[in-house]
C-alpha positions in Angstrom: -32.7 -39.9 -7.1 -30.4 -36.9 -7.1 -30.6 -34.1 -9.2 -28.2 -34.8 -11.2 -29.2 -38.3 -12.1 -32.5 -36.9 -12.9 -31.1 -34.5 -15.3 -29.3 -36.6 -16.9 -32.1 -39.3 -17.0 -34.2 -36.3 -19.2 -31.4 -35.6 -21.3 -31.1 -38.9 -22.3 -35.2 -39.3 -22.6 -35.1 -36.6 -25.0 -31.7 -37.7 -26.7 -33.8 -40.9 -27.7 -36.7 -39.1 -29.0 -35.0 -37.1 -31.0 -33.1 -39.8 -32.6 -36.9 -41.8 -32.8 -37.9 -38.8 -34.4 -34.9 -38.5 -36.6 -33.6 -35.1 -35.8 -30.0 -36.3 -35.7 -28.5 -32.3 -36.1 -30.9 -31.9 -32.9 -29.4 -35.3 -30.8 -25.7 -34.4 -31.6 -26.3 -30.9 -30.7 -27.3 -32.4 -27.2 -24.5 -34.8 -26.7 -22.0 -32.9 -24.9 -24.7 -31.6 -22.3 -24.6 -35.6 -21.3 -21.4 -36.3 -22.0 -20.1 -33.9 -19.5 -21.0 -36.7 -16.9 -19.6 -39.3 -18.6 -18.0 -40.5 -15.1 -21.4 -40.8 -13.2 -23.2 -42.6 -16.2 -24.0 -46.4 -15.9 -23.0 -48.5 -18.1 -26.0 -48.7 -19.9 -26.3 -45.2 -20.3 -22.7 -45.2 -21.8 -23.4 -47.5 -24.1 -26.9 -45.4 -25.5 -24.5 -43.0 -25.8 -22.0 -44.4 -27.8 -24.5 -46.3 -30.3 -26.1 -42.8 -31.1 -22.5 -41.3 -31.7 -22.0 -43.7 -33.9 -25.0 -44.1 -35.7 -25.1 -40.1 -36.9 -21.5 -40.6 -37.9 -22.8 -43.5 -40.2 -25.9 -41.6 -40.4 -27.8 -45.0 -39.7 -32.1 -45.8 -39.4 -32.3 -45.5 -35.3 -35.7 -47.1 -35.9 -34.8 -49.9 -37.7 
């Protein structure tokens, strides 16, 4: 795996633990530093992405 793919792979590791954890001010903070790769992410990863945009906008339970 390049280095890239595995930096992005720990952002979005710690992107889901924080929105576990419920630190949402913490997960949106980190969103542009994944983002920025938008282009190289799989579809899945686009789509983890986009759910936890949406649910701090909507401030929604990521748990439930």
């Amino acid at each position: 795996m390049s280095a890239i793919r595995q930096k992005i792979e720990a952002r979005l590791d710690e992107l889901e633990a924080l929105m576990k954890a419920g630190n949402y001010a913490e997960a949106e903070e980190l969103i542009p530093s994944i983002a920025k790769f938008m282009s190289v992410l799989t579809e899945e990863q686009r789509d983890l992405l986009n759910t936890v945009r949406f649910a701090i906008a909507e401030n929604l339970d990521w748990t439930a």
